[in-house]
C-alpha positions as CSV (number, residue, x, y, z in Angstrom):
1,X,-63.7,69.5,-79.6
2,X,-63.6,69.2,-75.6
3,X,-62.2,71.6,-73.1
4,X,-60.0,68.1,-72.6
5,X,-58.4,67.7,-76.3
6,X,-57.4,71.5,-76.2
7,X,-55.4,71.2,-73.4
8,X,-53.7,68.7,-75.1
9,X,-52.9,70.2,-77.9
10,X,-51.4,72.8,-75.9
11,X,-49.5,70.0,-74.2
12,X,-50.9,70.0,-70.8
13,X,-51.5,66.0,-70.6
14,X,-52.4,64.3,-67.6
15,X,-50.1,61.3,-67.2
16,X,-50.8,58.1,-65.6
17,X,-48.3,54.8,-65.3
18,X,-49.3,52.2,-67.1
19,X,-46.1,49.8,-66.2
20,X,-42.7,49.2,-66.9
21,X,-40.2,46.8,-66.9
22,X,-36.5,46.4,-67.7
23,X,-35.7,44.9,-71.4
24,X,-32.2,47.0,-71.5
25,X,-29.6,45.9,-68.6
26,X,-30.0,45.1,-64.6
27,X,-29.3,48.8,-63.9
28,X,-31.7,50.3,-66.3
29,X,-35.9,51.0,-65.6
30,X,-38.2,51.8,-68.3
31,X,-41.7,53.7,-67.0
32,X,-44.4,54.0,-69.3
33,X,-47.2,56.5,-69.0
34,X,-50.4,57.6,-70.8
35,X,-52.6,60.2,-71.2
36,X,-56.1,59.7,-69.7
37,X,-57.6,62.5,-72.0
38,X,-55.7,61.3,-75.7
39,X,-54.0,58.1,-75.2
40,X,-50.4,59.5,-75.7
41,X,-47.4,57.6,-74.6
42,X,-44.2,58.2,-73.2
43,X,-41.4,56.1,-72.1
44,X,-39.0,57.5,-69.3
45,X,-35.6,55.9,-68.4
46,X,-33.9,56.1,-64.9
47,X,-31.1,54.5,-63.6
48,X,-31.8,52.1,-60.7
């Protein structure tokens, strides 16, 4: 196991956008982000 993966497991990701767009309503923006060391995503939602 890399020096990578660990910190990962211990949460410390580094994030990188990957796109977004809005599905929801005109006021709405979805971001999505992934890991560059796992491939884990998250979605973040902000008001426009």
């Amino acid at each position: 196991m890399g020096i990578s993966r660990i910190l990962c497991l211990i949460g410390l990701h580094r994030w990188e956008k990957k796109g977004g767009h809005t599905e929801f309503s005109s006021n709405v923006r979805e971001k999505y982000f992934m890991c560059s060391r796992c491939g884990k995503r998250k979605t973040v939602y902000e008001a426009k």
